[in-house]
C-alpha positions as CSV (number, residue, x, y, z in Angstrom):
1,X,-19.7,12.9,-9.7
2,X,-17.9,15.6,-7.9
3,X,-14.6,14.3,-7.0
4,X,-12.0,16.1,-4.1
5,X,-8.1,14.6,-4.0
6,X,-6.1,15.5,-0.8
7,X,-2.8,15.6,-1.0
8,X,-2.4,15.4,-4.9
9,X,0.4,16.3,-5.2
10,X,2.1,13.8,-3.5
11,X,3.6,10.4,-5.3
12,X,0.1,8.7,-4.3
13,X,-1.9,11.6,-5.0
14,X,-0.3,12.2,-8.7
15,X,-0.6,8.1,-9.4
16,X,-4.4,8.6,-8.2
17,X,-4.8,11.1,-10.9
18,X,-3.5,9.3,-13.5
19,X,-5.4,6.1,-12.7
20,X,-8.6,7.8,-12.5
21,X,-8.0,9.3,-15.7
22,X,-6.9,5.9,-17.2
23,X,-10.2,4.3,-15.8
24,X,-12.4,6.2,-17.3
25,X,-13.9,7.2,-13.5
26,X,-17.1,10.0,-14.4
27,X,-15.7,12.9,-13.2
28,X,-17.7,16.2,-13.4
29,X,-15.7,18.3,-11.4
30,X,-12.2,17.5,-9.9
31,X,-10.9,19.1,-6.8
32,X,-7.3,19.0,-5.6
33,X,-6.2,19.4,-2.4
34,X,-2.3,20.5,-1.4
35,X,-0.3,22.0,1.1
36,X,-0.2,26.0,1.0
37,X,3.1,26.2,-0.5
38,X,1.5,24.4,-3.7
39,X,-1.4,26.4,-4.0
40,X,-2.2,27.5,-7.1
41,X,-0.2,25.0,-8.7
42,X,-1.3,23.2,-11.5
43,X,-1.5,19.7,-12.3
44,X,-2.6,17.4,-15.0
45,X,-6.3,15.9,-15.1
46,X,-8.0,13.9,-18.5
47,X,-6.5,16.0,-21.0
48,X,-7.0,19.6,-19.3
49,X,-5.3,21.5,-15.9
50,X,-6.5,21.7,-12.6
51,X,-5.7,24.0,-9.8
52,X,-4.6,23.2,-6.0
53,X,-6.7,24.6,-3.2
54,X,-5.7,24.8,0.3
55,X,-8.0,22.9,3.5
56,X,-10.2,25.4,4.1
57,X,-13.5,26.0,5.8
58,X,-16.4,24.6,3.3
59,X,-13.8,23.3,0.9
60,X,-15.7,20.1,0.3
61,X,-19.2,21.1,-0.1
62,X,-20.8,19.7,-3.1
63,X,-18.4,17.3,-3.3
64,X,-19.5,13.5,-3.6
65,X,-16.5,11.6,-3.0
66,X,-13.6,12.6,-1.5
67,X,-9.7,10.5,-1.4
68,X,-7.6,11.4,1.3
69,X,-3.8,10.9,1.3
70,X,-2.2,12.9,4.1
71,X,-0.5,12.0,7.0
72,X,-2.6,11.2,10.1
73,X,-2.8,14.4,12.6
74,X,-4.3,16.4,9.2
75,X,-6.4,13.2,8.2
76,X,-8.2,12.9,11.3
77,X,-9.1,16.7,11.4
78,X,-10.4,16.9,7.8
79,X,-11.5,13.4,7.2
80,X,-14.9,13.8,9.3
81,X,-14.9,17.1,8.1
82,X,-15.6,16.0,4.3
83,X,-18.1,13.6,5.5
84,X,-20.0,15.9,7.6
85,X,-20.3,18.4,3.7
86,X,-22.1,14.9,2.5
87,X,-19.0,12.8,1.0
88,X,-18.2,9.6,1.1
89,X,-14.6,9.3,2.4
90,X,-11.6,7.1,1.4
91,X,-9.2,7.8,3.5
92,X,-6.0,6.0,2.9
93,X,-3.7,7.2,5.8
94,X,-3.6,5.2,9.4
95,X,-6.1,7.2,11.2
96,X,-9.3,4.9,11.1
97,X,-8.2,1.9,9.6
98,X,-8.7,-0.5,13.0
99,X,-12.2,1.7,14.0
100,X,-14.5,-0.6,14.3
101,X,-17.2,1.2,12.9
102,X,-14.5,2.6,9.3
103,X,-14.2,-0.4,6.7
104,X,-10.6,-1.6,5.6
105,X,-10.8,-2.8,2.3
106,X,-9.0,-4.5,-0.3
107,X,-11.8,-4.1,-3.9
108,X,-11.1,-7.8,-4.2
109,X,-11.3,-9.2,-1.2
110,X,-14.3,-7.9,1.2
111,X,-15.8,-5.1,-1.1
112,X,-18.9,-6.0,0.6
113,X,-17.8,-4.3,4.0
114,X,-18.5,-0.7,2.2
115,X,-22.2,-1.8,2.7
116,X,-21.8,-0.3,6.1
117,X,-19.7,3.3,6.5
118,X,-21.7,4.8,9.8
119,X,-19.0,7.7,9.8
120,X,-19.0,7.9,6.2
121,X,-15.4,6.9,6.1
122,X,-13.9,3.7,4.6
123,X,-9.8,3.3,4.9
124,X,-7.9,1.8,2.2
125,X,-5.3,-0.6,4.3
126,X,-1.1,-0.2,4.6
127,X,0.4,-0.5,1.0
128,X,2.3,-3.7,2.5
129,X,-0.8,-5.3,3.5
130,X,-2.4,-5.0,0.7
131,X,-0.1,-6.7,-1.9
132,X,0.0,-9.5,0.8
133,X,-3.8,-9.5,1.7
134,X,-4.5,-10.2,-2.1
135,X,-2.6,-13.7,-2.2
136,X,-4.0,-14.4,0.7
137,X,-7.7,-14.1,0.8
138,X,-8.1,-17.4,-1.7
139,X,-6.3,-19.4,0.4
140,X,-8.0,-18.0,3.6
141,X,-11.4,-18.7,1.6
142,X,-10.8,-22.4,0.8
143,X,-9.2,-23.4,4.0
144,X,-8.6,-20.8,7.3
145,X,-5.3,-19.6,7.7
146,X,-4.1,-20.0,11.2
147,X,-0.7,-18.6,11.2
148,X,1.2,-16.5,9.4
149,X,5.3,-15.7,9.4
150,X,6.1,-12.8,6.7
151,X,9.3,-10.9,6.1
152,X,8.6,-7.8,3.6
153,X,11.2,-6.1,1.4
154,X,9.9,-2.6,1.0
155,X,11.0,0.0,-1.5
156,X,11.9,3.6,-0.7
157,X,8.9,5.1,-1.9
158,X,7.2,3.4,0.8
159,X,8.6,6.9,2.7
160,X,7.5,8.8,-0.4
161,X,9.4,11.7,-1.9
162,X,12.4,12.2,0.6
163,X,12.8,8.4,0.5
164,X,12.8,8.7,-3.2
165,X,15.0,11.6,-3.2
166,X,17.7,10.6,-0.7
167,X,18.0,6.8,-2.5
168,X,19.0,9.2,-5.4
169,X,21.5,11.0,-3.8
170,X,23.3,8.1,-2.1
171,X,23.7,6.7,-5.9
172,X,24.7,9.2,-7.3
173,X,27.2,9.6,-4.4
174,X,29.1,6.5,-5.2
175,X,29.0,6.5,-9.2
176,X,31.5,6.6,-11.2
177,X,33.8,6.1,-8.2
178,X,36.2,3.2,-7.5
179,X,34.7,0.1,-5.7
180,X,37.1,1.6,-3.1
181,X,35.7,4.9,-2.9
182,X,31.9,3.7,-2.9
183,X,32.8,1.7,0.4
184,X,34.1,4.8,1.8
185,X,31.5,6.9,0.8
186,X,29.0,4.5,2.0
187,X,30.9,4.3,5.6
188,X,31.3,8.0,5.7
189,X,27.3,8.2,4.7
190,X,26.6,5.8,7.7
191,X,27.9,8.4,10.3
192,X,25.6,11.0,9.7
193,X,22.2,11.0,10.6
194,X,20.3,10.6,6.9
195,X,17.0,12.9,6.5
196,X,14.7,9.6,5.9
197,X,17.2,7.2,7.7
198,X,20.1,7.3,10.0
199,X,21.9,5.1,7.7
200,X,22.6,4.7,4.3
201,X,20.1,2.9,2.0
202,X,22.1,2.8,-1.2
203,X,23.9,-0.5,-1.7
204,X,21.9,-1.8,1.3
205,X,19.1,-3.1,3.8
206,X,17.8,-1.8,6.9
207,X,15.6,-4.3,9.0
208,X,13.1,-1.6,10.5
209,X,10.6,0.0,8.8
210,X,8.7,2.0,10.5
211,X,9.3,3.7,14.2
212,X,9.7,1.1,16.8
213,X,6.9,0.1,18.7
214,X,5.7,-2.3,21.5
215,X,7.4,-5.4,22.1
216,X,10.2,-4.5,19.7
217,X,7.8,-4.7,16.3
218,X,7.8,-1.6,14.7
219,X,4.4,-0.2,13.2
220,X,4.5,-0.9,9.9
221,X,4.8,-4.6,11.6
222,X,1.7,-4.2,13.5
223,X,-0.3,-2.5,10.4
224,X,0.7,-5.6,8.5
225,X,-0.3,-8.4,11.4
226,X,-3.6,-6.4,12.6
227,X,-5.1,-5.2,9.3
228,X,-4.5,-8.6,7.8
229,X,-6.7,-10.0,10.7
230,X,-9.2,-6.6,10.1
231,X,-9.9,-7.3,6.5
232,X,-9.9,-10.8,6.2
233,X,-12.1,-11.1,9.4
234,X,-9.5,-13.5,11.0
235,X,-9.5,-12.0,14.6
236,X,-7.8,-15.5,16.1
237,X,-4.9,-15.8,12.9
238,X,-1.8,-16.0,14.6
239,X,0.7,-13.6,13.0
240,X,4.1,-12.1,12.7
241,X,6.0,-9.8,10.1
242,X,9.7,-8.7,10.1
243,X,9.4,-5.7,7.9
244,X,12.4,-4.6,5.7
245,X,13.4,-1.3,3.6
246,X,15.2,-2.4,0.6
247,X,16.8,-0.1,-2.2
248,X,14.0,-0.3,-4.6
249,X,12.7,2.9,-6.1
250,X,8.6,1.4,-6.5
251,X,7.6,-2.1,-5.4
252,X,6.8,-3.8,-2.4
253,X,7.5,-7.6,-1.8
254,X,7.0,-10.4,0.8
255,X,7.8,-13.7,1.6
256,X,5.2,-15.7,3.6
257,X,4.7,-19.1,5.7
258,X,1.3,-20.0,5.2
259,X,-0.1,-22.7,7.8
260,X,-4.0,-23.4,7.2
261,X,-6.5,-25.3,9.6
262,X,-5.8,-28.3,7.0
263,X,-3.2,-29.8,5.1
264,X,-3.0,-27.5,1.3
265,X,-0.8,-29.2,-1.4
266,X,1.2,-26.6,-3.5
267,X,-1.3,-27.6,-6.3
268,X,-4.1,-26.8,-4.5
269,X,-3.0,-23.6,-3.5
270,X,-2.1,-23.0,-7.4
271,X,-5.5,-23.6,-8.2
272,X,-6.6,-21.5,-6.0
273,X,-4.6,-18.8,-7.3
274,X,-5.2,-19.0,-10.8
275,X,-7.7,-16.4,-11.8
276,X,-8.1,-15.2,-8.2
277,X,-9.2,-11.2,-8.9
278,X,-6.2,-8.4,-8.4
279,X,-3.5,-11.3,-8.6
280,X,-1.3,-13.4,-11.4
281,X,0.5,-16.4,-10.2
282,X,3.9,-16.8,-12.4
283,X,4.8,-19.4,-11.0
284,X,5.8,-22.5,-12.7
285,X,7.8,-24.4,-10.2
286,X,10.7,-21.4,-10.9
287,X,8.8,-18.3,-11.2
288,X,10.0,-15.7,-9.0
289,X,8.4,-12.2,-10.0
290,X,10.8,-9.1,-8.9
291,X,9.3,-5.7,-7.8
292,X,10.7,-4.4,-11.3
293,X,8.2,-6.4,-13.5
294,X,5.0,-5.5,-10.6
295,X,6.3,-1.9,-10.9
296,X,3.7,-0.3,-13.2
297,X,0.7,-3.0,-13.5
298,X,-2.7,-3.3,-11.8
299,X,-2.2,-7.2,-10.2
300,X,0.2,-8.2,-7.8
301,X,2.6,-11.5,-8.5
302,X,2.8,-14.3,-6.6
303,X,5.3,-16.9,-7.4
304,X,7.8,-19.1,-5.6
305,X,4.7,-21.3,-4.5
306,X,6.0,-24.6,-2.6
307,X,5.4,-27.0,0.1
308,X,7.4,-26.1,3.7
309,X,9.2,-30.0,3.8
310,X,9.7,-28.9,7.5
311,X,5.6,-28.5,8.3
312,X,3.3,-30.6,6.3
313,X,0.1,-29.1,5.2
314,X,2.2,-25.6,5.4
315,X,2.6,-23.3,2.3
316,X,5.6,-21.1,1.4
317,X,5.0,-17.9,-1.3
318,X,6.6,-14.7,-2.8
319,X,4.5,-12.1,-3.7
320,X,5.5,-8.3,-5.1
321,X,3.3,-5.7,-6.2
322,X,3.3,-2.0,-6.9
323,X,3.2,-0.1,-3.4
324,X,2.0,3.2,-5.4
325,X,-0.3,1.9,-7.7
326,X,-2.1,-1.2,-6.3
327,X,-0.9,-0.9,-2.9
328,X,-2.4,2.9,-2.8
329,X,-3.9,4.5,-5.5
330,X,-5.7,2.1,-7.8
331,X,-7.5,0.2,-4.4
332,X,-8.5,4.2,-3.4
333,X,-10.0,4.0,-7.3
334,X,-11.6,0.8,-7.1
335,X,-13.3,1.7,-3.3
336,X,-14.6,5.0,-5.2
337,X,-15.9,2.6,-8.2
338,X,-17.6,0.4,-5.5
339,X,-19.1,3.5,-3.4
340,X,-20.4,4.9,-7.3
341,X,-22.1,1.0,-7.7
342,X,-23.8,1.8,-4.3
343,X,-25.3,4.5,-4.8
């Protein structure tokens, strides 16, 4: 198979590299993709080097598959553009995730909806939603969810490189200084505009991700509530998300309030769980898996499972999971894996 990456050298292009390489995926050619100030640069493929192109007319002919992980405006120019050379598209940016005629999917929980690409595109969903969408497609199985109250804790590289980069720098501001001198540096830090955030994310949280959108919920809110619906074809689920940044370097978590169209014991919904594809319950009555231990591994972790004693029937769970890796690059992987099955 002829393979093009776009955007490769980004934090999700780079993990996409490394996990087709650690899959095994049959790659013929590789093509990578990156913004003109890259070109020519070369990056690290199975063993060997490949160069950076720039976009460019005819860039993707012969190509069979194509990943795409740019941000929206340059997805939605070169997106159809690929599929119109004769590639089947994963495109993992917003653009076409709620088309009705683009698939969102999660590998393990409605692979079957690649049956149907009429544009030749399928989206891979929001890195949030998908380490929640995992835990919750078992439950929604076995008995419908009808609502759904989340609260995510999202690390830095959620904003990719700058967020990365300016978490650094706010550390590095305040150690090896007095517990004094960190407050005042952090105070000081607060009053200028930051170049990811216009306050300080070292040493704290900041309850909007995302830009502010309607009715006060920002977007990374309303990915979260409609893709949810989207892939677990729940158009009537009743949702809301509260959507944190936290100081995390790689690892997405959530907390959730689970109420289903019938009463679901904690057991129940452990059994469920166990074995379910993509996921690992750790949760013995105490578990609590952190984004540090789902940092680097392909499931995501669900633990804190319990009963809500204020709504019977209702069930309460943590989940975590790796925002670059599951949450972005593997799924792209495993939708490519599924399209090579196809055909």
């Amino acid at each position: 198979m002829n393979v093009g990456v776009v955007g490769a050298t980004g934090l999700v292009g780079q993990e996409m590299l490394r996990v087709l390489d650690e899959r095994a995926f049959p790659v013929d050619e590789l093509r990578v993709y990156a913004s003109p100030r890259s070109a020519g640069r070369r990056l690290q493929f199975a063993g060997s080097e490949v160069e950076c192109e720039v976009l460019r007319a005819g860039c993707f002919d012969g190509l069979d598959l194509v990943v795409i992980d740019v941000d929206e405006p340059l997805a939605l120019e070169w997106a159809p553009l690929a599929a119109a050379a004769g590639a089947k598209v994963v495109d993992k940016s917003s653009a076409f995730r709620m088309e009705p005629d683009v698939p969102l999917v999660v590998a393990e929980v409605n692979p079957d909806d690649l049956a149907s690409m009429p544009r030749g595109i399928a989206s891979c969903p929001n890195c949030t939603t998908m380490v929640l969408v995992t835990a919750l497609a078992p439950l929604h199985r076995a008995a419908t969810i009808e609502r759904l109250v989340v609260s995510s804790y999202q690390s830095v590289s959620g904003a990719g490189q700058p967020g990365m980069r300016e978490l650094d720098e706010q550390w590095t501001k305040g150690a090896g200084q007095s517990e004094q001198l960190r407050r005042a540096a952090v105070t000081d830090r607060a009053l200028e505009p930051g170049e990811v955030w216009d306050r300080p994310i070292a040493g704290n949280v900041i309850p909007l991700a995302g830009s502010v959108r309607e009715a006060g919920y920002t977007s990374e809110e309303w990915k979260l509530v409609r893709e949810t619906r989207k892939i677990l074809h729940a158009d009537s689920l009743r949702a809301t998300a509260t959507c944190v940044r936290v100081p995390v370097y790689v690892g997405h978590a959530l907390a959730a309030n689970i109420r289903f169209s019938r009463p679901v014991s904690r057991d129940e919904a452990a059994d469920l769980l166990v074995g379910a594809p993509g996921l690992q319950l750790v949760d013995d009555g105490h578990g609590s898996p952190t984004p540090l231990e789902a940092a680097g591994v392909d499931p995501v972790l669900v633990g804190r499972l319990r009963e809500d004693p204020s709504e019977p029937g209702t069930i309460d769970l943590w989940v975590t999971g790796d925002n670059l890796r599951k949450g972005a690059a593997l799924n792209g992987v495993q939708m490519l894996e599924l399209l090579l099955e196809r055909g």
